[in-house]
C-alpha positions as semicolon CSV with decimal commas, in nm:
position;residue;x (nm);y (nm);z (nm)
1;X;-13,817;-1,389;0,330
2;X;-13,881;-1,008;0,416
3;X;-13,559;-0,931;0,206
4;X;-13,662;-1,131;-0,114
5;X;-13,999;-1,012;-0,090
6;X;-13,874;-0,628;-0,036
7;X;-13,680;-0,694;-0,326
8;X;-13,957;-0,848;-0,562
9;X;-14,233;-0,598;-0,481
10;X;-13,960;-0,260;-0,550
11;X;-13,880;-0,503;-0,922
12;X;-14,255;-0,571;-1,017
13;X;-14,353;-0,221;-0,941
14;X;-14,177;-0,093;-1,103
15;X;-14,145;-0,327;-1,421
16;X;-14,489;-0,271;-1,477
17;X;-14,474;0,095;-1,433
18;X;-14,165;0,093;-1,697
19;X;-14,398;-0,131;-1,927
20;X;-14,727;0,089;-1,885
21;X;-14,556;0,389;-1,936
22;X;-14,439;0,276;-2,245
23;X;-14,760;0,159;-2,395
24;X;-14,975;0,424;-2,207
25;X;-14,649;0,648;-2,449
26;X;-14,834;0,498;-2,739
27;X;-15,165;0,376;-2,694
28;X;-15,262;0,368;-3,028
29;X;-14,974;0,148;-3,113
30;X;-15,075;-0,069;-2,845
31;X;-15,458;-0,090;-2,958
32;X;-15,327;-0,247;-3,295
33;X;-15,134;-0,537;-3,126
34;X;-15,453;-0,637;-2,917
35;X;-15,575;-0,612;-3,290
36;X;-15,356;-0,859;-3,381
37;X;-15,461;-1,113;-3,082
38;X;-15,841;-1,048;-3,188
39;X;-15,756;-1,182;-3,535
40;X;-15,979;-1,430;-3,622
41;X;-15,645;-1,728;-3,650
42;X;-15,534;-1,620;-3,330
43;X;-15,814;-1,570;-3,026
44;X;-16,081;-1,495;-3,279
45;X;-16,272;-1,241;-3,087
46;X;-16,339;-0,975;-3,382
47;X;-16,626;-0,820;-3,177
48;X;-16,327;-0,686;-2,921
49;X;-16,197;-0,465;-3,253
50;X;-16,345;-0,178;-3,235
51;X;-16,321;-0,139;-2,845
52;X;-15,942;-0,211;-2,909
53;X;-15,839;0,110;-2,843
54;X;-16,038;0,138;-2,510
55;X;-15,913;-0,194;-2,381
56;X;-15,564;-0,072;-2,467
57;X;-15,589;0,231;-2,252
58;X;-15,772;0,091;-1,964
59;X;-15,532;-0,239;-1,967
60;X;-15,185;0,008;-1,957
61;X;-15,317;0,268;-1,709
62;X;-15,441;-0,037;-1,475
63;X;-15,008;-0,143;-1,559
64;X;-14,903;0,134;-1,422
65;X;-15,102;0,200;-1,144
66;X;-15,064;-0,163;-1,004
67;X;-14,735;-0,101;-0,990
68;X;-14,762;0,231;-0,801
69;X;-14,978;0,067;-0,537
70;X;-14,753;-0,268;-0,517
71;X;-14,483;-0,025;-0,397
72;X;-14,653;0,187;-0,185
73;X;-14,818;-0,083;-0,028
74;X;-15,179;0,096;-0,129
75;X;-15,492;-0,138;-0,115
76;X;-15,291;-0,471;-0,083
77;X;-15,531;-0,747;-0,103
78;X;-15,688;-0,589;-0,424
79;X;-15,332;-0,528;-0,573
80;X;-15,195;-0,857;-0,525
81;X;-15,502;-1,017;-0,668
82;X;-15,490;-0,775;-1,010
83;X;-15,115;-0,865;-1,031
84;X;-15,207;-1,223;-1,025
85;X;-15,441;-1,251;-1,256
86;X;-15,301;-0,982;-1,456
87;X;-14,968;-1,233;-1,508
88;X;-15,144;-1,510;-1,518
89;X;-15,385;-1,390;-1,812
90;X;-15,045;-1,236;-2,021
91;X;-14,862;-1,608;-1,944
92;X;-15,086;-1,780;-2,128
93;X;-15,144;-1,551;-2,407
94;X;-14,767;-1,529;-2,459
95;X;-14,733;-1,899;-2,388
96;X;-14,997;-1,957;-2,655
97;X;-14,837;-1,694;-2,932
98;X;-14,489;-1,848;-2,866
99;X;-14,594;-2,198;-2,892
100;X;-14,847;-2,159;-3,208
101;X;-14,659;-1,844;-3,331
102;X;-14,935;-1,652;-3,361
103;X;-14,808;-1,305;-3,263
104;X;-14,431;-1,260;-3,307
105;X;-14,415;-0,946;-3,095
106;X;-14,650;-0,927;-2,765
107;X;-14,592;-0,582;-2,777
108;X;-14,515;-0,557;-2,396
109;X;-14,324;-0,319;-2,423
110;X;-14,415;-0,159;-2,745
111;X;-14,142;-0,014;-3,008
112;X;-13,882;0,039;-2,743
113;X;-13,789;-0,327;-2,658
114;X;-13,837;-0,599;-2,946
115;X;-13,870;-0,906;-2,753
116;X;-13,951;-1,240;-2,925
117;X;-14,288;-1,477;-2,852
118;X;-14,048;-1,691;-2,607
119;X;-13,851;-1,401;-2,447
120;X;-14,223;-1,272;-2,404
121;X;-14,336;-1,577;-2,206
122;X;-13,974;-1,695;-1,993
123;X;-14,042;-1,296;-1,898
124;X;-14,387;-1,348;-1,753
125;X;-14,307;-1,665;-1,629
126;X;-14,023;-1,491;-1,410
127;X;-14,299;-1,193;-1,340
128;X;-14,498;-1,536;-1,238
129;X;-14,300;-1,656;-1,009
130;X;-14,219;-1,319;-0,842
131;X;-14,576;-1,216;-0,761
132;X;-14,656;-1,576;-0,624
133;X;-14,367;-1,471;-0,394
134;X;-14,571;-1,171;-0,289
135;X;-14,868;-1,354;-0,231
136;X;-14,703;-1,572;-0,012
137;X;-14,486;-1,339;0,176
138;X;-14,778;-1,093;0,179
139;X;-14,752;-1,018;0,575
140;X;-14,386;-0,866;0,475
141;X;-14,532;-0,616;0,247
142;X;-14,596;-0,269;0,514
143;X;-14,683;0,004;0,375
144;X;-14,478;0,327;0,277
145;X;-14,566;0,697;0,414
146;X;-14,919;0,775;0,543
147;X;-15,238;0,647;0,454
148;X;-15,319;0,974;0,325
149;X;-15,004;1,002;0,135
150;X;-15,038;0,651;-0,034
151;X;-15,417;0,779;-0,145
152;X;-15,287;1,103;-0,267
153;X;-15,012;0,928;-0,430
154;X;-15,257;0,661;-0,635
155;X;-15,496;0,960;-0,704
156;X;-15,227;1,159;-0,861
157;X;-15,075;0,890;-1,067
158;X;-15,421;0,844;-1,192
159;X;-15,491;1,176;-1,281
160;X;-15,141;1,202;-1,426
161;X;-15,182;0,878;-1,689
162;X;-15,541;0,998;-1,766
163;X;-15,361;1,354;-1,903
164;X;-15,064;1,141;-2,039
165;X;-15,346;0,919;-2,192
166;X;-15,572;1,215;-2,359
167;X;-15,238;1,441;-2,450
168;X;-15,061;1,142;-2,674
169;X;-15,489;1,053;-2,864
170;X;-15,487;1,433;-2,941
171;X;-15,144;1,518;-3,033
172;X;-14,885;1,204;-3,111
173;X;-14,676;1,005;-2,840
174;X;-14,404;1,179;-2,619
175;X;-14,076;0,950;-2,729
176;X;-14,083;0,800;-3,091
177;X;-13,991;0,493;-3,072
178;X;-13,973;0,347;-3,429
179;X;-13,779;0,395;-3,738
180;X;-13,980;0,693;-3,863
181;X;-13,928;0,913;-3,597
182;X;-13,824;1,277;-3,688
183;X;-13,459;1,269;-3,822
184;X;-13,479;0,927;-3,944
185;X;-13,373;0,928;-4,352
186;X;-13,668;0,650;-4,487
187;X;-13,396;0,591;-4,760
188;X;-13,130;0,496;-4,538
189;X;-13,381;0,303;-4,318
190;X;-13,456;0,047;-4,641
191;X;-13,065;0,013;-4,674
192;X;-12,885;-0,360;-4,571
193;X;-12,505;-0,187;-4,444
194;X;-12,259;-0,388;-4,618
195;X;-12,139;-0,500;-4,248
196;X;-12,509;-0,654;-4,190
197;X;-12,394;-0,976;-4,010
198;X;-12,461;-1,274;-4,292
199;X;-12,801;-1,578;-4,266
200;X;-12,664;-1,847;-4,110
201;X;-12,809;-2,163;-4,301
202;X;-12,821;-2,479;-4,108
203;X;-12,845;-2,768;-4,408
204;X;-12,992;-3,109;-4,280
205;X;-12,916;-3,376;-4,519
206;X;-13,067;-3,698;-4,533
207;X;-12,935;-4,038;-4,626
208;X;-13,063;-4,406;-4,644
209;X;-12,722;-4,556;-4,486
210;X;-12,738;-4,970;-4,455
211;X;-13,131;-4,910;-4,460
212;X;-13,140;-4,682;-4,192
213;X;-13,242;-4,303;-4,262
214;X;-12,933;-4,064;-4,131
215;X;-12,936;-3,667;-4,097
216;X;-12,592;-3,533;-4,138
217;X;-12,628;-3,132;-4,051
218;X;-12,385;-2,844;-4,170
219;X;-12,369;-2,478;-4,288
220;X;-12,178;-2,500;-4,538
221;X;-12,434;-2,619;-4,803
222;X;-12,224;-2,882;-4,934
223;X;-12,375;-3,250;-5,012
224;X;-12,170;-3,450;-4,781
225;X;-12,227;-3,775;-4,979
226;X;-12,139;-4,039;-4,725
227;X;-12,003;-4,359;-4,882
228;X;-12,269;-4,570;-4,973
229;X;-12,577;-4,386;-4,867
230;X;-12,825;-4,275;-5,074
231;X;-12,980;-3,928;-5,024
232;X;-13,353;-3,912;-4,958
233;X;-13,393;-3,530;-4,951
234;X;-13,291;-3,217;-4,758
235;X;-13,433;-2,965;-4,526
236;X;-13,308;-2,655;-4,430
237;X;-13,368;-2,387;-4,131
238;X;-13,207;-2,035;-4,069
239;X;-12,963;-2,066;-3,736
240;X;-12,983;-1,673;-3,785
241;X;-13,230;-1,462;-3,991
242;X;-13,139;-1,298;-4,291
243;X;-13,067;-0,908;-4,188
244;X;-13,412;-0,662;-4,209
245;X;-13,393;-0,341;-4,224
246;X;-13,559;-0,124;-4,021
247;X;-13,788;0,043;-4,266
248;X;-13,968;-0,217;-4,520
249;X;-14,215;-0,223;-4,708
250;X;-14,220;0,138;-4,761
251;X;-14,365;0,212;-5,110
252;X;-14,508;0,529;-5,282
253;X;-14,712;0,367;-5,564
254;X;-14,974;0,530;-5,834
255;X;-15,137;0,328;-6,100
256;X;-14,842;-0,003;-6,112
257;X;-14,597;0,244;-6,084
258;X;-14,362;0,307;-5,809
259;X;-14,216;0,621;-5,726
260;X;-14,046;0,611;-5,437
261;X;-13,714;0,639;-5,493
262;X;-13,799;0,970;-5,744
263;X;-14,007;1,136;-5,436
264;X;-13,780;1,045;-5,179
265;X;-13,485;1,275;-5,366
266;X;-13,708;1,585;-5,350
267;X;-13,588;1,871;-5,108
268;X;-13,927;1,990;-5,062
269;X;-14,225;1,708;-4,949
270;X;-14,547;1,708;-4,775
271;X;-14,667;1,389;-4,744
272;X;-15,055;1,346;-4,615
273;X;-15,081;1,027;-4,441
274;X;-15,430;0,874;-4,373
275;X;-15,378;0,499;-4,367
276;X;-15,748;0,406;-4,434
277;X;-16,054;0,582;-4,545
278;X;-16,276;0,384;-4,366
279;X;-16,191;0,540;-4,041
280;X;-16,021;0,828;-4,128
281;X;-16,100;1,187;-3,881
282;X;-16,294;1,347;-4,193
283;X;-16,243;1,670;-3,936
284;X;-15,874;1,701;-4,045
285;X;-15,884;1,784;-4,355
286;X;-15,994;2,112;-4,323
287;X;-15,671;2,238;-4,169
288;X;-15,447;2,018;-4,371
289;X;-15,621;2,152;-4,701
290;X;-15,529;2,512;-4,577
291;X;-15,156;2,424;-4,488
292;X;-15,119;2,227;-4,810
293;X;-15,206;2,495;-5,030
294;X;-15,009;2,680;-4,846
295;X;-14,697;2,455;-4,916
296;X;-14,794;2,415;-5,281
297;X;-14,744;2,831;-5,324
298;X;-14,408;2,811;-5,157
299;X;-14,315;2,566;-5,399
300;X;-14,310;2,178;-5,188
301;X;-14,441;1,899;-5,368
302;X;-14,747;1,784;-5,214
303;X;-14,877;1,400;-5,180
304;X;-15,086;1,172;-5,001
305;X;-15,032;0,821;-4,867
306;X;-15,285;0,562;-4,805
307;X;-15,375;0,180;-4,859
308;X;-15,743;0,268;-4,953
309;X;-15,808;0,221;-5,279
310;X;-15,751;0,475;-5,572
311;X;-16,099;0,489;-5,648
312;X;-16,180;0,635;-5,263
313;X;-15,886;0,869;-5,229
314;X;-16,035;1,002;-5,523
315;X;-16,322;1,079;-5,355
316;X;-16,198;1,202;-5,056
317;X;-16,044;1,464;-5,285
318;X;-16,291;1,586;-5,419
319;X;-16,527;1,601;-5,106
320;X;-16,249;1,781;-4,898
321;X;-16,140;1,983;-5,204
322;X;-15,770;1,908;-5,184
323;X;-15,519;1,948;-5,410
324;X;-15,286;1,677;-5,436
325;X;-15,295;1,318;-5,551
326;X;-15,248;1,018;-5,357
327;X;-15,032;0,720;-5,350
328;X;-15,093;0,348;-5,246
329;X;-14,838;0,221;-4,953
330;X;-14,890;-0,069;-4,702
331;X;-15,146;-0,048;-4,453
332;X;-14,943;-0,145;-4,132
333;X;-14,653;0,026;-4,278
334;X;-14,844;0,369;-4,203
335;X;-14,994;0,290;-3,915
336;X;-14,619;0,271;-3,806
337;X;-14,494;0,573;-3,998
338;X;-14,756;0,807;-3,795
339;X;-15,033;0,716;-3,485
340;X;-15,282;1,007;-3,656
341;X;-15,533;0,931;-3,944
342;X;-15,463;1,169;-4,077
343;X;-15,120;1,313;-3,998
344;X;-14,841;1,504;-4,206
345;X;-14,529;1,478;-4,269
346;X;-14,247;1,716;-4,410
347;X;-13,986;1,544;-4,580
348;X;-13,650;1,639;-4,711
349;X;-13,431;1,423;-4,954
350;X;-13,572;1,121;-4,736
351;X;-13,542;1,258;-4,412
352;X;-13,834;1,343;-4,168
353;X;-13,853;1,673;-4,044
354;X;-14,163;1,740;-3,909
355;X;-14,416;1,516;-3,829
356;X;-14,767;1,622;-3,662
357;X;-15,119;1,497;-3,543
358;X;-15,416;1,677;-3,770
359;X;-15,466;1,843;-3,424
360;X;-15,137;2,011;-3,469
361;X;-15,108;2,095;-3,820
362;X;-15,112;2,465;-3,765
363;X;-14,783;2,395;-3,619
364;X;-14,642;2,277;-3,961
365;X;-14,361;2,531;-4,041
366;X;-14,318;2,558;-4,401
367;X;-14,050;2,763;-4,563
């Protein structure tokens, strides 16, 4: 018992450190997947929205540090407790995404590991039964080092997520995780490879045979026509998804025209990305109006990106006095592309360059 419970407290700790880190990496990311689980045909708990981004930060710092103090063996009552009804709170709500597919990625460990609603759950199910383990083995948890180690320790991992916290809100996350991260080529990102594995398509026919209703199943999409039954209908089901790429849903659009594929071929592109108007930082513009004039006299092509409508990026334009136009793409799609509202890009035949927080747009090198 000492040995599987040595063994379980060293793997929780530092699973959830792994998993904090990663979300505490990209908070913002994380505060639009709680979004998601607010919706009102999933939890339906709108008034949560606009503290999403609060509850996001407090719920992947509290990650990480419950896994410091499960190792060190800091505060172990309180710890075992928060682990507890920490899993048991993120069982059900993967349980219940998995079962009424609600949300199809829990987002536990945000753009670095893709897991599905039901890996999700069999995940925190293991987790589950692991910290029960603790609880009952709890007398062969001792503590590691000191007291006042252990309390330095905790205090410094605090103070070390709160800076980690602050540094990725004000500037962008640490690792890029997704498909638009610097040296990514959007084009190539929107391209099936030609060795893309094929859909599987399972075919489920069914038959009236000697008055009783038959399924005969197969992939090859042919009718199988048994002698002497008479087909009632068919249903079909993917055994394997049709390939996506990783970059969808990617347009540059202006008035019912789409120009992506024209602006993705230039050498020379700023792109201004501010996903919504509604909560845009109206104190960014400043700088980006100064480095995109700048851009414009050495000769890049200058655009902006948003899913407001054209009617408000118009106005935004003439408030901030820039000098560019903007174009409509996907709202979720840029909330993807860049974790800063708004944020700038430079972009050559496709590929990202640079990408920066509004904080950081000084740091734009232009040639």
């Amino acid at each position: 018992m000492k040995i599987l419970v040595g063994i379980a407290r060293i793997f929780v700790g530092v699973l959830f450190i792994i998993s904090g880190l990663i979300k505490l990496n990209d908070p913002v990311g994380f505060s639009f997947k709680l979004q998601d689980y607010f919706a009102p045909e999933v939890l339906n708990l709108e008034f949560l929205v606009p503290y999403s981004l609060l509850l996001a930060l407090f719920v992947v710092i509290y990650e990480v540090m419950l896994g410091v103090m499960i190792i060190l063996g800091y505060a172990k009552k309180f710890t075992l407790f928060s682990l507890l009804g920490m899993i048991i709170f993120f069982t059900f709500l993967t349980f219940y995404s998995a079962y009424f597919n609600k949300v199809t990625d829990c987002g536990c460990f945000g753009d670095a590991l893709k897991l599905t609603p039901w890996e999700s759950f069999w995940k925190d199910v293991v987790l589950l039964v692991l910290i029960l383990l603790l609880y009952v083995g709890r007398k062969h948890i001792q503590p590691f080092f000191s007291r006042n180690i252990r309390s330095i320790s905790v205090f410094a991992s605090l103070v070390l997520c709160l800076w980690l916290g602050y540094h990725v809100l004000t500037h962008l996350p640490v690792v890029d995780f997704r498909p638009y991260k610097i040296g990514a080529n959007i084009t190539e990102g929107m391209t099936v490879p030609e060795d893309a594995p094929p859909p599987i398509i399972e075919y489920q026919w069914k038959y009236e045979i000697n008055g009783r209703e038959t399924v005969i199943s197969n992939t090859s999409g042919m009718d199988p026509k048994p002698e002497g039954g008479t087909r009632i209908g068919v249903d079909t089901k993917f055994l394997r998804e049709p390939y996506e790429p990783p970059i969808h849903d990617f347009t540059m659009e202006r008035e019912g025209t789409d120009y992506t594929e024209d602006l993705m071929a230039l050498n020379k592109l700023i792109v201004v990305i501010a996903y919504s108007l509604d909560n845009t930082e109206l104190e960014g513009y400043a700088g980006i109006r100064e480095k995109t004039e700048e851009a414009l006299r050495k000769g890049y092509m200058v655009i902006g990106l948003s899913a407001s409508s054209q009617q408000e990026t118009e106005l935004l334009k003439e408030n901030q006095k820039l000098f560019f136009d903007f174009y409509f793409c996907d709202m979720t799609t840029l909330k993807t592309i860049v974790r800063s509202n708004p944020g700038i890009l430079e972009l050559r035949s496709g590929t990202i360059m640079q990408k920066l927080h509004w904080n950081d747009v000084e740091d734009l090198i232009l040639e």
